[in-house]
C-alpha positions as CSV (number, residue, x, y, z in Angstrom):
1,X,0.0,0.0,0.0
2,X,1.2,3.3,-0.4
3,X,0.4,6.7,1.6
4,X,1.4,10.0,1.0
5,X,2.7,12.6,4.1
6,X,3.4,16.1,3.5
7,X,4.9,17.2,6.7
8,X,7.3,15.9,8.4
9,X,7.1,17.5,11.8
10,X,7.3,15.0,15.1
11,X,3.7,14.0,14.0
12,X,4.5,12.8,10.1
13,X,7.8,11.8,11.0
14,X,6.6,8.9,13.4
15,X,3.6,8.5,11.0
16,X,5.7,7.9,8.1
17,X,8.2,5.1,10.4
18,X,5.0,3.3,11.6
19,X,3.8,3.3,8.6
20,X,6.9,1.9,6.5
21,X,7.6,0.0,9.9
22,X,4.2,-2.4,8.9
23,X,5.3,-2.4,5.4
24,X,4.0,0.4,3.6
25,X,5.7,2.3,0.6
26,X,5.8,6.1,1.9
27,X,6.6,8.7,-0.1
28,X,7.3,11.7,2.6
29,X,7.4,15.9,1.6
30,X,9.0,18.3,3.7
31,X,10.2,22.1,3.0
32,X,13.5,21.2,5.8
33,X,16.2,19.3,4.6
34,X,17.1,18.3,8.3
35,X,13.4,16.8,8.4
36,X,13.8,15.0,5.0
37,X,17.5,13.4,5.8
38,X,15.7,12.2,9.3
39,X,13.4,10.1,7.3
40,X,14.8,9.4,3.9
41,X,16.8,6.2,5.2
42,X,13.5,4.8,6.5
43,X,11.0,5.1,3.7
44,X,10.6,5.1,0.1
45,X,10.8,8.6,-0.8
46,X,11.7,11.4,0.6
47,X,11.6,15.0,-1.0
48,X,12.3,18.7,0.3
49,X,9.9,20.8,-1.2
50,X,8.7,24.3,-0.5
51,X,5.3,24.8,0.6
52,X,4.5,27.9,-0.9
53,X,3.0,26.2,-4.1
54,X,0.9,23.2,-4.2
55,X,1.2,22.7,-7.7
56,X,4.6,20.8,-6.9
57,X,1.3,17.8,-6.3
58,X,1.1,17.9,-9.9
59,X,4.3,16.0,-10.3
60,X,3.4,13.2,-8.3
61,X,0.4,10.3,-8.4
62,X,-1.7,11.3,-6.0
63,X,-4.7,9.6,-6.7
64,X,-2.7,6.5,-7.0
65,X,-2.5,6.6,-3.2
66,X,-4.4,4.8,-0.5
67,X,-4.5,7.8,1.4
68,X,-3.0,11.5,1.6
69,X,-2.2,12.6,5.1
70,X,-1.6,16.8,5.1
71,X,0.8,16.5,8.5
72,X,1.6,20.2,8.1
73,X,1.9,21.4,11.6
74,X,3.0,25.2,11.4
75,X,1.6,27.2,8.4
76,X,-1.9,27.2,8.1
77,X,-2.1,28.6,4.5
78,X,-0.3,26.1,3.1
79,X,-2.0,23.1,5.1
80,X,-5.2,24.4,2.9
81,X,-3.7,24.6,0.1
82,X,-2.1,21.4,-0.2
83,X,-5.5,20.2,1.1
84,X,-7.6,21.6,-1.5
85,X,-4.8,20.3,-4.3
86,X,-4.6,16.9,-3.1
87,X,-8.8,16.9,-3.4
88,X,-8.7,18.2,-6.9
89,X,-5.7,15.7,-8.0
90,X,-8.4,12.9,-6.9
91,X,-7.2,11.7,-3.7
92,X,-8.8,8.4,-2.4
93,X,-8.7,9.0,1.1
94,X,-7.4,12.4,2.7
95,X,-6.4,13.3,6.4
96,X,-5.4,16.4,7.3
97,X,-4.0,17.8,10.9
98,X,-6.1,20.5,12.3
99,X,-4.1,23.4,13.5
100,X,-6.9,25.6,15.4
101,X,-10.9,25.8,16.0
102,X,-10.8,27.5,12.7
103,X,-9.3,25.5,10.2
104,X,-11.0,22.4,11.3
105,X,-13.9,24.0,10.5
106,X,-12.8,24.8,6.9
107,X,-11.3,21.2,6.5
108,X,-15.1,20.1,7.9
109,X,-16.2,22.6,5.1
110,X,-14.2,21.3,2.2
111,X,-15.6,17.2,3.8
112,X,-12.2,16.2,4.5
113,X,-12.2,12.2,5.4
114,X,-10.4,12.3,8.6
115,X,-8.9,14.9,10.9
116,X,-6.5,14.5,13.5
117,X,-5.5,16.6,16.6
118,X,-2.2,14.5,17.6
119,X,-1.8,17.0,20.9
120,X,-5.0,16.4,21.8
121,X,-5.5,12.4,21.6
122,X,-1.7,12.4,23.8
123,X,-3.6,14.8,26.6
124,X,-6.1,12.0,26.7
125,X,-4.0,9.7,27.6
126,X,-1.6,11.3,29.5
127,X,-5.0,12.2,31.9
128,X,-5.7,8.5,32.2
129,X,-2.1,8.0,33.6
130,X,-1.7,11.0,35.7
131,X,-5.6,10.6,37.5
132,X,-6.1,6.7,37.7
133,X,-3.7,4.8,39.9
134,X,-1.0,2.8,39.0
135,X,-2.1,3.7,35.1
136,X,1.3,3.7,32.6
137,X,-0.8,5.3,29.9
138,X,-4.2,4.8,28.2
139,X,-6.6,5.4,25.4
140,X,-9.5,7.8,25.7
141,X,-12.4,5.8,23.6
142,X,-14.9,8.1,24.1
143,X,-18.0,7.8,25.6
144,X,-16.5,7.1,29.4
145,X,-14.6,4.1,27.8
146,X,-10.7,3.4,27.9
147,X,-8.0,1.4,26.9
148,X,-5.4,1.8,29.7
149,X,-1.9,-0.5,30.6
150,X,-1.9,-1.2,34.5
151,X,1.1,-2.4,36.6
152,X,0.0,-5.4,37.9
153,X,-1.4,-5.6,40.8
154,X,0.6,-8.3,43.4
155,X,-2.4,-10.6,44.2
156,X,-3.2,-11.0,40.2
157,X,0.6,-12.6,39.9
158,X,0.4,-16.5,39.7
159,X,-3.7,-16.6,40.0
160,X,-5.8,-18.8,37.5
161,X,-7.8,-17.6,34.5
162,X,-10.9,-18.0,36.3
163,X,-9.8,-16.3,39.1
164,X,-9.1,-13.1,37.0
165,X,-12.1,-13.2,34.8
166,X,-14.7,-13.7,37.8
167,X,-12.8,-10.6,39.6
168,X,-12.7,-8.3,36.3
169,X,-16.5,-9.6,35.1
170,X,-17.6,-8.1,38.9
171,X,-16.1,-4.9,37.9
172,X,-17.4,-4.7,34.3
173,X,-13.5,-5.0,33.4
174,X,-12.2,-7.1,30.5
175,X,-8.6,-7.8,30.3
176,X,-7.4,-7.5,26.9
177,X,-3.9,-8.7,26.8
178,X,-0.6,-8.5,29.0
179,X,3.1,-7.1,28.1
180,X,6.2,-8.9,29.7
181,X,9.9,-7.5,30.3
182,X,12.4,-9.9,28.6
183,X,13.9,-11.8,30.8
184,X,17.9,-12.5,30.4
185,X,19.1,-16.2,30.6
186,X,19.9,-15.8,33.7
187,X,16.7,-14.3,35.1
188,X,14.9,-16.8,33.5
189,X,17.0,-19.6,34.9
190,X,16.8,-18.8,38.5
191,X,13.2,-17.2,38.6
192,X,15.0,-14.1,39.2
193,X,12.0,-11.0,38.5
194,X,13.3,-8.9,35.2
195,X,14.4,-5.8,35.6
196,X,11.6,-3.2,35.1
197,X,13.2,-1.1,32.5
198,X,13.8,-3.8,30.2
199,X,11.7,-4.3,26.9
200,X,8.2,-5.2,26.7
201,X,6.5,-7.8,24.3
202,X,2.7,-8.3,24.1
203,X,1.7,-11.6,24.6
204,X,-1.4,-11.1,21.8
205,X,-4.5,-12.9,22.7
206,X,-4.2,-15.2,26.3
207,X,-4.6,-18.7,26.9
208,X,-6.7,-19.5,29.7
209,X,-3.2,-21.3,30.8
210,X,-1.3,-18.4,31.2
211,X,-0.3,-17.4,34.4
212,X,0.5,-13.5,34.6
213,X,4.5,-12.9,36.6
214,X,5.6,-10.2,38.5
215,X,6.7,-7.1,36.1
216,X,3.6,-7.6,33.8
217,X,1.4,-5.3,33.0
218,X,-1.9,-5.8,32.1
219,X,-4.1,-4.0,28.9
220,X,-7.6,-3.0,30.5
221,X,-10.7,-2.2,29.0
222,X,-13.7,-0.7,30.4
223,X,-15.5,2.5,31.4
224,X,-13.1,5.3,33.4
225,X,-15.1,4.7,36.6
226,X,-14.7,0.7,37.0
């Protein structure tokens, strides 16, 4: 699949590396060299380009894309511009980031598919963690819903499935999955618990079998108040 990003500002820059990360072909627009060379080792394309004109579109495929994302984080005008060029060009699918109360209502205006606030959806999540206890961060759903990764609590370490799903059905809690530190050989070997700054891995979907350790943390859903 292949996306189009023009902007490369923290928010396009990690979109494009997710984005080539799960094997998409990204071709990535910035007006800064220093934004381009961050990115240009990591994705298919990357081009410096002034923003002044959106006409430079004209050179590219742009309807050939699954989606156009206008990541322009700083110039208002020429977020627009490119917006209303990539529409006329025949873009599939467009998503643009708002920049203020005003141009998302012009980007509502012109029936933009999709628009992101990136500062926003972190604030969510960084309330999660900072008011619920013992919350590492989380996912505002809307609606009084969340997503939120928990350290795990010490009388949840070696209990059975059942134990933890009568508990969490009680409290109108599902638990989704669970990430685990690494463990080096010899942690593994002797029991030892892993040290709590070392890597996570998600264990994906969980066997009634598995029994949660010490250092896990567990992926919660369910509304703010349970």
């Amino acid at each position: 699949m292949r996306y189009l990003i023009i902007g490369l500002g923290v928010f396009g820059r990690h979109l494009a590396h997710h984005l080539a990360q799960q094997g998409a072909e990204v071709l990535a627009l910035d007006r800064r060299d220093d934004n381009v060379a961050a990115i240009k080792d990591e994705v298919a394309t990357a081009v410096c380009t002034p923003f002044d004109d959106p006409t430079v579109l004209e050179r590219f495929p742009v309807s050939d894309f699954e989606a156009v994302i206008v990541a322009i984080g700083d110039d208002f005008e020429a977020s627009l511009a490119f917006t209303m060029k990539a529409q006329e060009l025949g873009a599939r699918r467009l998503v643009c980031r708002v920049l203020s109360p005003m141009h998302e209502r012009l980007l509502r205006l012109l029936k933009v598919d999709r628009l992101v606030i990136p500062e926003e959806f972190a604030a969510r999540g960084l309330a999660h963690s900072l008011f619920l206890r013992d919350v590492v961060d989380g996912i505002d759903l809307g609606s009084g819903y969340a997503l939120v990764e928990v350290h795990i609590p010490e009388r949840f370490i070696g209990r059975t499935a059942e134990w933890r799903r009568s508990l969490m059905e009680a409290h109108g809690v599902a638990l989704v999955t669970a990430k685990r530190p690494e463990r080096t050989l010899v942690e593994a070997v002797t029991g030892q618990t892993p040290d709590p700054e070392a890597p996570l891995r998600t264990l994906g979907p969980m066997a009634a079998s598995e029994v949660l350790k010490a250092g896990d943390r567990l992926v919660l859903f369910g509304r703010d108040k349970d």
